[in-house]
N, C-alpha and C positions, 0 to 999 in steps of 0.2 A: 166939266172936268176942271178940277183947279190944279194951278198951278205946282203946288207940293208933289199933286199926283201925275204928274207929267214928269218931273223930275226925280220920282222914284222909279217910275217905269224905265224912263234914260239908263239911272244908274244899274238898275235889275239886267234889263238888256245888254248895259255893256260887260256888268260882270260875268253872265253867261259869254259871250262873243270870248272875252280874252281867257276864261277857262278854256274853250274850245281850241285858241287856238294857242294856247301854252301847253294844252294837251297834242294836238298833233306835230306842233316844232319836237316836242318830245318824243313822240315816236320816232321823227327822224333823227333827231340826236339825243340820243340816249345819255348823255352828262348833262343836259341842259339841266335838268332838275337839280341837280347837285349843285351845279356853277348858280342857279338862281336862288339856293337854299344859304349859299355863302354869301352871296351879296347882300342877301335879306338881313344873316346874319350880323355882318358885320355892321352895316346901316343902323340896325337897331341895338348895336352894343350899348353900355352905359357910355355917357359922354358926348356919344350922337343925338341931335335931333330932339333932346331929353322931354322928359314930361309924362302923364302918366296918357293922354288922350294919344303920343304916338308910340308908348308900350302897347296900348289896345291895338293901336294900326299893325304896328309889328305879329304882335300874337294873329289877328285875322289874319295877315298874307299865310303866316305859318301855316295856319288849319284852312288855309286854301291850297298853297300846295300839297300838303296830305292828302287832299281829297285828288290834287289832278295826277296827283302819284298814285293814286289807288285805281280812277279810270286808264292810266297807261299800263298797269299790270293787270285790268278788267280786259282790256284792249291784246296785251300779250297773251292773256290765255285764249282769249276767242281764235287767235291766230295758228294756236298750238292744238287747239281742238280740231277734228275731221267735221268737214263740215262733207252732207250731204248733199250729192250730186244734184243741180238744180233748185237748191236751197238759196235765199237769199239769206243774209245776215244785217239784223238792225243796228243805227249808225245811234 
């Protein structure tokens, strides 16, 4: 296994782990997303950090919280649906 591939696996790994668990802070604090959409924001205003490799960084965190905004309202519907007695629910 070489070494590039060991260090995209890290990265893969870690990105899944801090989805995970930016999505259930979220469920317990429901502004979190907001307050980290504004940080994002402003961080990557013009002026800040400039250049066009950390627009790309910017834009990815964006269409990453999108997506853990989309499993936390995935997550509030399962919650809001009747679930059957004896039923488990997948995590």
């Amino acid at each position: 296994m070489s070494h590039a591939l060991n260090l995209a696996t890290v990265v893969g790994a870690n990105d899944r782990l801090l989805k995970a668990l930016i999505t259930l802070l979220a469920l317990r604090d429901r502004d979190l997303l907001d307050e980290l959409d504004t940080v994002f924001r402003v961080a990557g205003a013009p002026g800040h950090d400039g250049g066009a490799e950390a627009d790309a960084a910017w834009s990815y965190i964006g269409r990453e919280l999108d997506i853990i905004a989309e499993l936390v309202a995935d997550a509030d519907e399962e919650d809001s649906a009747p679930v059957a007695r004896g039923s488990r629910r997948s995590s």
